[in-house]
N, C-alpha and C positions, 0 to 999 in steps of 0.2 A: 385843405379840408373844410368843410363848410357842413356846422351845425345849426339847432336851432337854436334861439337867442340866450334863453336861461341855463344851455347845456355850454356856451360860449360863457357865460358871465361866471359861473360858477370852475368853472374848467382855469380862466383866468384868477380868479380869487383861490385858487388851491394852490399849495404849498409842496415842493417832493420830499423836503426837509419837514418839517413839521406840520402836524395832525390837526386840522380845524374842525372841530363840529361843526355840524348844520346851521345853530343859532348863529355861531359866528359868520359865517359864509351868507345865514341871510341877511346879516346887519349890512356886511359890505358890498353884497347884490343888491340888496332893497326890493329883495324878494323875499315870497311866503315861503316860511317854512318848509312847507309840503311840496311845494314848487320846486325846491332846493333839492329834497330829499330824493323826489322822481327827476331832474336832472339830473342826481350823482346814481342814482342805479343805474339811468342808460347809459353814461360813461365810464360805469364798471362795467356792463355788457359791450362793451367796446374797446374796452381793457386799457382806458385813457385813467383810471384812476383806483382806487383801492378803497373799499367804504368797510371799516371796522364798525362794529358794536361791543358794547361791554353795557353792564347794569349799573345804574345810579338810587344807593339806597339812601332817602329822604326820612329823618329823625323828627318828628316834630312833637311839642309839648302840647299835653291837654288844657285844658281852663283848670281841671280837678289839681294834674299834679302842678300848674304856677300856685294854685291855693296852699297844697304843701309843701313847697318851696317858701312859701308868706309867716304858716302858721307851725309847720313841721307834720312829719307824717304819724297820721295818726296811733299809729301802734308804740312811736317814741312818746310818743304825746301821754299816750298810758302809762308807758314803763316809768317816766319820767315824776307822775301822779305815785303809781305803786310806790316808788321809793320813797318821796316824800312821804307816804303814809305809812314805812317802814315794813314794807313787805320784800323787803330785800334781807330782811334780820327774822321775817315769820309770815304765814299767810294772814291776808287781811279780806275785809269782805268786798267782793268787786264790784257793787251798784254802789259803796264808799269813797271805790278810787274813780268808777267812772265820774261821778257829780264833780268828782274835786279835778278832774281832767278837762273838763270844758267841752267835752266831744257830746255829739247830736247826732239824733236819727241817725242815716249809714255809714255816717263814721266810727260809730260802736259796732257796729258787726267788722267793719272793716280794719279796726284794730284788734279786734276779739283774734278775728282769720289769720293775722298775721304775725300777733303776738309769739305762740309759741314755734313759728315754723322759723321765725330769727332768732330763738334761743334765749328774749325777753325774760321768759317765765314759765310757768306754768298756770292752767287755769283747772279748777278741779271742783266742781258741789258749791258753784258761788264763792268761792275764796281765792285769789290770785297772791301769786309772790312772784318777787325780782328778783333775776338770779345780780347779784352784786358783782360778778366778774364780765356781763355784758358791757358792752358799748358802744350806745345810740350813735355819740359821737362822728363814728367811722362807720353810720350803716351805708352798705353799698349802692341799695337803690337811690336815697339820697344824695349821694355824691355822684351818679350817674345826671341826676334833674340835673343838680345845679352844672354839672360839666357840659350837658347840653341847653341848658340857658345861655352860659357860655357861649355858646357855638364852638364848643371844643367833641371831640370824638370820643363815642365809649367802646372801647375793643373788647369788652367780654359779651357775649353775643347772647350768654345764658340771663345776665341782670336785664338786657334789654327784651327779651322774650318775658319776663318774669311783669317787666314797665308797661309790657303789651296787654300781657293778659291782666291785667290791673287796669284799665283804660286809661294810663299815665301817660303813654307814649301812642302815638299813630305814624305806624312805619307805612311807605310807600316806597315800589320801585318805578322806575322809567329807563328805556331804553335812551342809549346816549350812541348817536355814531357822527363817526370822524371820518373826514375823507383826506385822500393822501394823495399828489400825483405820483404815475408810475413811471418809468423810466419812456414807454409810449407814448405819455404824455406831454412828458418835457420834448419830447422828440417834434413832437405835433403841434408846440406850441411855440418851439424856432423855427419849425417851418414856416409858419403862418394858421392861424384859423378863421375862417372869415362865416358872418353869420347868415344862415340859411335863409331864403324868406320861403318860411314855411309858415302855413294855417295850422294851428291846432283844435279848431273846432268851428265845426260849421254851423253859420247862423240862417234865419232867415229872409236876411237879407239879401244876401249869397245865393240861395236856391232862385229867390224871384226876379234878382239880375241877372242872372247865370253865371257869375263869377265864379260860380265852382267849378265852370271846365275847364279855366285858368291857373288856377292856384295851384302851389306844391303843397299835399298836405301831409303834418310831419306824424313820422312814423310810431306807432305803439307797441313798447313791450311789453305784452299781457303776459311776459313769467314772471313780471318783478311783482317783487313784494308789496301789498299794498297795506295802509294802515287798516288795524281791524278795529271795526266799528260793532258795539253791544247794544242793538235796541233794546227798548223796553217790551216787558209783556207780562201775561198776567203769572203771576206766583202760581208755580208745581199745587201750594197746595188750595189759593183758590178755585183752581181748574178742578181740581179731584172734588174741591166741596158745591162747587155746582152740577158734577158730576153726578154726586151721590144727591142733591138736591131734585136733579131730572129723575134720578132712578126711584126716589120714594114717591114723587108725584105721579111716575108711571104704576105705581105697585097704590094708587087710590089715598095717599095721606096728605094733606093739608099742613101746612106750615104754620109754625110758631113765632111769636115775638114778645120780646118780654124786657126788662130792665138788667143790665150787666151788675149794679150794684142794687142789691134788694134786703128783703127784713129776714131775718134769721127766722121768723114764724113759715113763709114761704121753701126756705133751702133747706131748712132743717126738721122745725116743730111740726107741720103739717105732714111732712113723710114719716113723722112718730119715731123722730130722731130724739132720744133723752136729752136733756139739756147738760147733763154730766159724761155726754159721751166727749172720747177722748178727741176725736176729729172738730170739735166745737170749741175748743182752746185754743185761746189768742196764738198759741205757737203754729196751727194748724188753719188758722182763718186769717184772711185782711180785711179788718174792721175800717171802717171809717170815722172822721174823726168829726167831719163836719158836712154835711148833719150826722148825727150818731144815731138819730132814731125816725121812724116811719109813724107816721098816725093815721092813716087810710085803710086801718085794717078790719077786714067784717067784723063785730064783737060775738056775733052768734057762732060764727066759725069757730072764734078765738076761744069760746066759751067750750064747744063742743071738741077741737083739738086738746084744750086743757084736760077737758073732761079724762081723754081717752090717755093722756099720757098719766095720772094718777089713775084710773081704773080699772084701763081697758076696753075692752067693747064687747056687748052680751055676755051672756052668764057664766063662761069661765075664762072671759078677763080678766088680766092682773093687771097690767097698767108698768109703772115703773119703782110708784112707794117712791119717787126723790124729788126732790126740789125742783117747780117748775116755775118761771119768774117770766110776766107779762113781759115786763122790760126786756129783759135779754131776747125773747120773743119779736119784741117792736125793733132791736136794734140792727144798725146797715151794716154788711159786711159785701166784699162782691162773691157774688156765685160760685161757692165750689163745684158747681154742678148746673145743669139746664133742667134738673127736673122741678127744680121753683118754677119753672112755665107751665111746665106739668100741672102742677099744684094748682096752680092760676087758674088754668085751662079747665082741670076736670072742676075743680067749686065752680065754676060759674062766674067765677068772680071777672074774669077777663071777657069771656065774649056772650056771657049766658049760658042759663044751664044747657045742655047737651043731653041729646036722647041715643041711647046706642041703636047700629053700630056707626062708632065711630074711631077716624087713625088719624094720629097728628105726628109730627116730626119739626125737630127742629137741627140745625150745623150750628152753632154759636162757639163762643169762646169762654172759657171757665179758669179759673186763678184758685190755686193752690201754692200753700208754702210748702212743696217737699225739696228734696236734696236732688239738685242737677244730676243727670245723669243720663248713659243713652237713652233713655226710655222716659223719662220725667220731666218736665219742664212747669216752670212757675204760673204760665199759663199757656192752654192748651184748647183743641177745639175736639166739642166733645155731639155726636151724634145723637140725637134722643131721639126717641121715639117710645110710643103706648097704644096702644089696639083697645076699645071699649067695647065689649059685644056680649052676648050671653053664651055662657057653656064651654067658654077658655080653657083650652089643657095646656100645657108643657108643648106636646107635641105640635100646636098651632106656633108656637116661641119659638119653638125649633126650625119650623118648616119657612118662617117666618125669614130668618135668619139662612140657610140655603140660600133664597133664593133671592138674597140681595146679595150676599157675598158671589154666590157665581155669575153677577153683573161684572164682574173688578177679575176674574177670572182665579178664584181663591173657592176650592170647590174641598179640601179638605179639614173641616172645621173640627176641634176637639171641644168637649164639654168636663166642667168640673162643677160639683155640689159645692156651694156656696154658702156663707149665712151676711144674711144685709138685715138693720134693723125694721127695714118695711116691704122687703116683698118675701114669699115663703109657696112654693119651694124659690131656692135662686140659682143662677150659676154662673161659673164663667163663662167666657169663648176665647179659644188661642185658636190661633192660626200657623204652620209650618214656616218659618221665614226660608225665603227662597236658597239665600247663599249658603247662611250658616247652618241651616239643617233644624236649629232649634225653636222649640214651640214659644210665640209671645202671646201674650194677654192682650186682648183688641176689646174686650167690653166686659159689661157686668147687666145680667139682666134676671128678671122673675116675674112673679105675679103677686100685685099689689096688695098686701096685707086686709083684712075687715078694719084693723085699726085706721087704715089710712086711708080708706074708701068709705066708710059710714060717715066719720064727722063731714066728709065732701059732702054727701048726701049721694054718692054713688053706691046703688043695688045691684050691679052686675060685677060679672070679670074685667080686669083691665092686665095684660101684660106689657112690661113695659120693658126699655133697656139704657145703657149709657154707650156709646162705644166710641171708641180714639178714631178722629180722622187720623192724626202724624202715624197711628204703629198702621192703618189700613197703607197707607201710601209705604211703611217698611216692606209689608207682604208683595203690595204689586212692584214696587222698584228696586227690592233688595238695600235699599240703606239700612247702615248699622248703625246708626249714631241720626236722632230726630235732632239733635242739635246745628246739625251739619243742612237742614232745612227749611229749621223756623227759630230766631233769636239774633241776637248779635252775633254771635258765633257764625252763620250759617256761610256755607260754602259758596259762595257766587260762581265757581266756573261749574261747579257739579250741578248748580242750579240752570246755569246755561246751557250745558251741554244734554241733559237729564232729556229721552226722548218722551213725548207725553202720549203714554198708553190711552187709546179711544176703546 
C-alpha cells in the first residue's frame, strides 16, 4: 500500500492499543500539528485509523482573584471588620466598618454585592451586622481559588460559574482528539506500507518546467473537517451606527462632536436641569476626580442660564426658587447624554452662532450608573438629534421620526405624553419588538423649552430627540438581552453568525 509521507509517518506513530493525541503524534512525527490532524482524517476516510474527540476544559486564575487569594475576598474582608466592630452582637454603621476593612474603590461595591448573598449579614439604612454563626473560614469560592492555584480540580460546577461571572476565573474549551489504529490498520501495516511520491501542491516552478505532467499529485478530501477560522469585522453595532449616520446625512443634518467627559453646566444646567434634580447625584452621575472642574465656560451664558434657573424666562417664569451653585455648574462628570453637544452647538459656543434652518445629529456614547439589565447598560450609544427652524409643531417630530425608522424597516412607531425638565410638549417612542411581541422604549424626544432656548440666544423652534442605537438594533434583529451585543457579557458566536440587515 503506498501513502503519502505524513499519512505514512503518522499511521506508523499510532498505537491500536492506546489513544495518542495529535500533539503527541506531532512531537514523534516532527510534524505540524495541522499536518497531523489532515493526515489522521484521511486515514479515517480509509478506515486505517479511528480519530476520537472529546472537550478539554481549561480553569485559569485572574490577576483580581491571585489578589484575593494574597489579601482575602473582599466580602470576608468585611465581615471580618463588622465583627471586630461588634456587629455580630448589633448593627453598627457601615462607612465605620468599611474604613476599618481596608477595602477601596470597587472592592466596596464588590463586597457590599456579596455580602448578603453568602449569608455574611445584613445590610440595611447604612447599618450592617454579622450574623455570628457565618464562616468565612470555609467560604466556597475561596477554597475553589486556592484549589485551583493548586492545580487541583473543583467538581462543583455551580462555584466555578459563580468565579466566572465574578471575573475570578477565565474558563476556556479546546477540542482534544486521539487517533487509534484500527484493526485495518494493523493489518496494512504487517503488510508493508511504503511512501507515495506524491506532490501536494503545485508551485511555480513546476508549471514553467513542466514537471507537472510528471508528478503524482496526492489526492484531497474536501468532506474532512477543516479547522474554523473567525475573521475579524466590524461590530453589528458599528455597522448599524454608520448606518444611521448615512441615513441622517441623507435626510440633510450635519454631525456633531463634542467631549465624552464635560461640565455639568453643558449636560445638565443649560438644558434647565435643577441642580437638586435627582438624576444629578453622585449615585446617578460619574464625576471625575481629576480635573473635577472646567473653566472655559462663557460667563454671559453662565450668567443668563443662572438667571433662568432662579426665575425663569418672561413674565410668567418661575424658575426653580433652589439652590444653584457655579461650582457644581463648572464641575466634570462624563455625559449622561449627547445633548451637551446640543447645548454647545445651538450657544454658539462650538462652531458660532447658527442662523435657522438648521439639523444636526450626533451617534456617540453616553455613561450612566443604572442597574444592568436587558435593556440598561452603564454605557450606551445614544442618537441625537435637533431640527432649528421657524413654526415647529409636534407633528414635524413626528413625521420627522417615520421617516428615519422606516429606513431600518420599523414602520410601527407608538407615542406616549412625556414630562422632561426642558422640552414641553415631550414624548416617548417604543417600537413593537419583533419576537416577543412587546412594545420597548427607543428614545425620548420634544420641543425645547423658552427656558432653554433664550439664555442660548435662540428666537426660534428647535425640536430635538435622544434615541438608543442597542434597543433600534433589538427591533431590527430581534435580541432580547442588549447585553448579549455590547459589554463583556456579549455573545461572540450570536455576534458572528448575526446576518447584517442592508
Amino acid at each position: 500500500m503506498k501513502l503519502p509521507e505524513s499519512q505514512v509517518a503518522v499511521l506508523q506513530a499510532a498505537s491500536a492499543n492506546d489513544a495518542r493525541s495529535i500533539e503527541q503524534l506531532a512531537a514523534d512525527t516532527d510534524l505540524k500539528p495541522e499536518t497531523v490532524t489532515g493526515a489522521a482524517f484521511e486515514l479515517e476516510s480509509a478506515g486505517l485509523v479511528t480519530v476520537e474527540e472529546s472537550t478539554d476544559e481549561t480553569v485559569t486564575l485572574t490577576e483580581e482573584a491571585r489578589e484575593y487569594l494574597r489579601d482575602g475576598l473582599p466580602e470576608v474582608r468585611l465581615y471580618e471588620a463588622a465583627a471586630d466592630a461588634g456587629a455580630d452582637e448589633g448593627s453598627v454603621q457601615m462607612g465605620r466598618v468599611i474604613g476599618q476593612s481596608g477595602l477601596e474603590g470597587p472592592q466596596v461595591d464588590i463586597a457590599l454585592s456579596n455580602y448578603a448573598r453568602k449569608g455574611y449579614g445584613t445590610i440595611e439604612n447604612g447599618e450592617i451586622t454579622a450574623d455570628p454563626d457565618a464562616d468565612p473560614e470555609s467560604d466556597a469560592e475561596y477554597a475553589a481559588l486556592a484549589a485551583l492555584d493548586a492545580d487541583e480540580s473543583v467538581e462543583d460546577e455551580t462555584v466555578l460559574e459563580q468565579l466566572e461571572s465574578r471575573g475570578l476565573v477565565a474558563i476556556s474549551e479546546s477540542t482534544v482528539r486521539s487517533v487509534t489504529l484500527t484493526d485495518e490498520g494493523v493489518t496494512a501495516m504487517m503488510e508493508g506500507v511504503e511512501t507515495a511520491e506524491t506532490v501536494g501542491q503545485l508551485t511555480p516552478e513546476m508549471l514553467t518546467s513542466g514537471e507537472w505532467r510528471d508528478v503524482e499529485f496526492a489526492e484531497y478530501n474536501v468532506e474532512a473537517d477543516a479547522e474554523r477560522i473567525d475573521g475579524g469585522k466590524t461590530h453589528i453595532l458599528r455597522q448599524t451606527a454608520n448606518r444611521v449616520k448615512d441615513t441622517l446625512v441623507g435626510m440633510g443634518f450635519e454631525e456633531m462632536e463634542g467631549p465624552h467627559a464635560d461640565a455639568d453646566f453643558w449636560i445638565n444646567d443649560a438644558l434647565f436641569m435643577p441642580q437638586d434634580h435627582p438624576a444629578r447625584t453622585h449615585w446617578d452621575r460619574f464625576a471625575l476626580s481629576n480635573p473635577t472642574e472646567i473653566d472655559d465656560l462663557p460667563e454671559d451664558l453662565v450668567g443668563r442660564v443662572e438667571d433662568a434657573h432662579h426665575n425663569g424666562v418672561g413674565e410668567d417664569g418661575e424658575g426653580y426658587h433652589s439652590p444653584w451653585s457655579e461650582d457644581f455648574a463648572r464641575a466634570i462628570a462624563l455625559r449622561g447624554h449627547t445633548t451637551s453637544l446640543s447645548m454647545r452647538y445651538l450657544s454658539g459656543h462650538e462652531v458660532g452662532e447658527l442662523e435657522p434652518p438648521q439639523r444636526f445629529f450626533s451617534v456617540e456614547k453616553v455613561y450612566r450608573n443604572d442597574t444592568l439589565d436587558p435593556t440598561h447598560l452603564l454605557e450606551f450609544f445614544q442618537i441625537e438629534g435637533w431640527v432649528m427652524a421657524e413654526d415647529l409643531s409636534v407633528r414635524d417630530l413626528m413625521g420627522t421620526f417615520e421617516e428615519f425608522y422606516e429606513q431600518f424597516g420599523i414602520t410601527d412607531l407608538r407615542y406616549k405624553p412625556h414630562y422632561n425638565p426642558y422640552t414641553e410638549p415631550s414624548f416617548e417612542l417604543f417600537g413593537e419588538h419583533p419576537t416577543t411581541g412587546e412594545l420597548v422604549e427607543v428614545g425620548n424626544s420634544g420641543m425645547f423649552r423658552e427656558e432653554v432656548l433664550r439664555p442660548l440666544g435662540v428666537d426660534c423652534d428647535v425640536m430635538a430627540w435622544g434615541l438608543s442605537l442597542e434597543r433600534l438594533l433589538m427591533l431590527m434583529y430581534g435580541f432580547e438581552d442588549i447585553r448579549d451585543i455590547h459589554g463583556t457579557l456579549a455573545d461572540l458566536e450570536l455576534l458572528r453568525e448575526t446576518e447584517v440587515l442592508h
